[in-house]
C-alpha positions in Angstrom: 52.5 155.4 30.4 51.9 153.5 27.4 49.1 151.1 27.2 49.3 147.2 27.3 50.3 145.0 24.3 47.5 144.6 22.2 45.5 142.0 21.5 42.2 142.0 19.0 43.4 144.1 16.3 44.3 143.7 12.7 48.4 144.4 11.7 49.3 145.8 8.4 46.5 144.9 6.0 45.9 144.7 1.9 43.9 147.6 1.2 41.2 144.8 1.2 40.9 141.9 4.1 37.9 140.5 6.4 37.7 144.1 8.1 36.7 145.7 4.4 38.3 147.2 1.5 39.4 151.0 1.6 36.9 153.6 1.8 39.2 156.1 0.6 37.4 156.3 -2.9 33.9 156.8 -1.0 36.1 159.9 0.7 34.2 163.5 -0.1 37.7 164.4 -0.5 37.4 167.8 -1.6 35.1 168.6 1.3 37.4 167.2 4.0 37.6 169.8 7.2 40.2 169.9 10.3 39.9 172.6 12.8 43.3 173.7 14.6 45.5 172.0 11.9 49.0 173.8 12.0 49.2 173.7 8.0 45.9 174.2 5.7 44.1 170.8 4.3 47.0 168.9 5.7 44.0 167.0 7.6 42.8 166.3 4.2 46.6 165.5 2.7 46.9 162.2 5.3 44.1 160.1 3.6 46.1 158.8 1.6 45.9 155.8 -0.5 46.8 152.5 1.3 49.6 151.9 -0.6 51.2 155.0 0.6 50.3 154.8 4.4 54.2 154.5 5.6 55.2 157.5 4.1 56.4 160.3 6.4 54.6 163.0 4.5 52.6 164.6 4.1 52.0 165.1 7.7 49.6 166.7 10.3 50.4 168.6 13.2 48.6 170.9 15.8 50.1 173.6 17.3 52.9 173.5 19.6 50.7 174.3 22.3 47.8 172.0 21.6 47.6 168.8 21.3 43.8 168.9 20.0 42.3 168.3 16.2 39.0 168.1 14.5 39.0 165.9 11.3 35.6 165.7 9.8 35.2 163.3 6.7 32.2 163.3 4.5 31.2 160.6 2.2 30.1 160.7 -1.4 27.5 157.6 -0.7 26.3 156.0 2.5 28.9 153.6 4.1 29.6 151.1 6.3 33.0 151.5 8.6 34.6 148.1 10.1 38.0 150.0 10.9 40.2 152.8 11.5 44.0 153.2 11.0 46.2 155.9 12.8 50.0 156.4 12.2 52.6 158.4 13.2 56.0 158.8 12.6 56.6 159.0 16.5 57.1 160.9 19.4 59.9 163.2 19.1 61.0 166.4 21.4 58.4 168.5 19.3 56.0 166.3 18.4 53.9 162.9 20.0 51.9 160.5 18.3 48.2 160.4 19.0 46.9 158.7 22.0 42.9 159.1 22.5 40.8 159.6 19.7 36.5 159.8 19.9 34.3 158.6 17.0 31.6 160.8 15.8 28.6 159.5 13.3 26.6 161.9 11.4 27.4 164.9 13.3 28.2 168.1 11.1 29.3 171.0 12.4 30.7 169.6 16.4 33.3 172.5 17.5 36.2 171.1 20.3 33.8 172.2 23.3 30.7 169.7 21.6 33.5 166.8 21.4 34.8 167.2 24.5 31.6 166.6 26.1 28.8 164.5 23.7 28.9 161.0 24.1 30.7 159.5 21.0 29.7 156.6 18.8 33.3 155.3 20.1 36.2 155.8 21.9 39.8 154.3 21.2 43.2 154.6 23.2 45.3 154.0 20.2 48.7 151.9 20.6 51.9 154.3 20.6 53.8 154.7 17.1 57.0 152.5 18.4 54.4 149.2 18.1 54.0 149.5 14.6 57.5 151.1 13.5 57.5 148.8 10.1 53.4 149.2 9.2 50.1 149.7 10.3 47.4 148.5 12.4 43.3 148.2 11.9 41.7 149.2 15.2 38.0 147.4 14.3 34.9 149.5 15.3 32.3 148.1 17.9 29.6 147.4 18.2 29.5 147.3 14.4 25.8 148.6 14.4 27.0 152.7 15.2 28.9 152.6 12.2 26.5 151.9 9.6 24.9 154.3 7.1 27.7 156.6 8.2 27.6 159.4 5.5 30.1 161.5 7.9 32.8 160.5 10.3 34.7 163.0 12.7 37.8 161.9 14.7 38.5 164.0 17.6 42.1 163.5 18.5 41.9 164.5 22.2 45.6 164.0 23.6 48.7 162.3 22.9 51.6 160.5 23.6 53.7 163.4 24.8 55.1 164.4 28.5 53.4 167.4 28.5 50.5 169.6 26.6 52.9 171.6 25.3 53.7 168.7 22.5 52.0 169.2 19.0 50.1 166.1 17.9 51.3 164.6 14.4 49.5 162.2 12.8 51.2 160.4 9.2 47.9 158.7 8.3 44.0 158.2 8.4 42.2 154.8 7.0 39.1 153.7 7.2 38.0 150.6 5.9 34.5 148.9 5.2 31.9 148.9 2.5 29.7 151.1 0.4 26.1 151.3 -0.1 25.9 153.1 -3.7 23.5 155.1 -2.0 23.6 159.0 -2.3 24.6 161.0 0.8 21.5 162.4 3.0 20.8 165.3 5.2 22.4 164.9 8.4 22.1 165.9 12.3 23.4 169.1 12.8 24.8 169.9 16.7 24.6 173.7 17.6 26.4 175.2 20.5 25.6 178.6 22.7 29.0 178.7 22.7 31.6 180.3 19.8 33.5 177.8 17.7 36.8 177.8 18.2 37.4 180.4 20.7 40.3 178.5 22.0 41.7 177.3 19.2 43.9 178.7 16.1 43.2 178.6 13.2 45.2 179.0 10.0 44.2 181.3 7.3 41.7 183.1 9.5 42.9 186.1 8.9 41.7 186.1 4.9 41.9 147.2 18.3 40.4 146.7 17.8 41.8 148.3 21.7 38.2 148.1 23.5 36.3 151.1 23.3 37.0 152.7 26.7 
C-alpha cells in the first residue's frame, strides 16, 4: 500500500538550495561499494551528477529474488548531509522502486545481517516512483546532529515497492546534499560480525521528507 501524500519534503531542486549544494564532488567515488548489486559498480554508476538525475541509466538492480542492497559511500573530506534523493524509473512486472531505506554513519564494513538489526542513524519510507514521474525529491535528514562529520554514509535499501520478494529492486539515482568541511577523512568505527558476510546474498564477480524518520 503506498504511503500518504507527502508533506515536508523538498521537490526537484538546483543542485544548490536551503537543504545544501551537491556532495557529489566530496564522493570517494572510486571507492564506492554495493553488496548484492546485479551488475558490477552499477551502485557506484547512479551517483550521478544532478543534472543528470532523470536519466534512466545507468541503472541499479538486485537480483530477481532479492530485493536487498548495501551501498556504502566514502568521502574524500568530512561532511555534513541535509538530504537524500532516491529515484526510480518505477515498478514494473520485473522490477519495483525502493520503498524503506536505513541510514548508516561511520560504519565500515556492516554486512546485510549487521543492517538488518543495528539501530540506524535514520530511517526513511521513501514515496513511490509514480509521485515524482517528471523529477525528484529531497527527503531532509533529522535530527540534523547524526549527520554531521559523516566521512561514510551506507544506505541499506531493505524492501520495495513490489507485490512480492521475488521483485528486483532498481534504483535510477542517489543524491546527497549538504556541506563540506575541507577536512581530511579519519579513521572510522569498524562493526564486526560472528557471522559470514554475505552468506545469503550473491555476489557478482565472486568467482574471480523529509517523510519522518519511522
Amino acid at each position: 500500500m503506498d504511503p500518504p501524500e507527502c508533506s515536508g519534503h523538498s521537490h526537484d531542486h538546483d543542485h544548490g538550495d536551503e537543504l545544501g549544494m551537491s556532495l557529489r564532488p566530496q564522493m570517494d567515488l572510486p571507492n564506492v561499494e554495493c553488496l548484492n548489486e546485479e551488475v558490477q559498480n552499477s551502485g557506484r554508476a547512479i551517483l550521478k551528477l544532478h543534472e543528470e538525475r532523470l536519466t534512466a541509466e545507468p541503472s541499479l538492480h538486485s537480483p530477481a529474488d532479492d530485493p536487498e542492497l548495501l551501498l556504502k559511500i566514502p568521502f574524500t573530506e568530512a561532511v555534513t548531509i541535509q538530504s537524500i534523493s532516491v529515484r526510480s524509473s518505477g515498478t514494473s512486472d520485473d522490477t519495483a522502486a525502493p520503498k524503506t531505506i536505513k541510514l548508516f554513519v561511520n560504519r565500515d564494513n556492516l554486512d546485510f545481517d549487521t543492517a538488518r538489526e543495528l539501530e540506524p542513524q535514520g530511517k526513511l519510507e521513501l514515496l513511490p516512483s509514480h509521485h515524482f514521474e517528471q523529477g525528484s525529491i529531497d527527503y531532509p535528514l533529522r535530527p540534523a546532529g547524526r549527520f554531521q562529520s559523516v566521512s561514510s554514509l551506507t544506505i541499506y535499501f531493505q524492501d520495495n515497492y513490489g507485490d512480492n520478494e521475488e521483485i528486483a529492486t532498481e534504483i535510477t539515482f542517489v543524491g546527497l546534499k549538504g556541506k563540506g568541511s575541507n577536512v581530511k577523512r579519519q579513521a572510522v568505527e569498524t562493526v564486526y560480525e560472528s557471522r559470514g558476510m554475505l552468506s545469503d546474498h550473491k555476489v557478482p564477480g565472486e568467482e574471480f521528507g523529509g517523510r519522518e524518520f519511522l
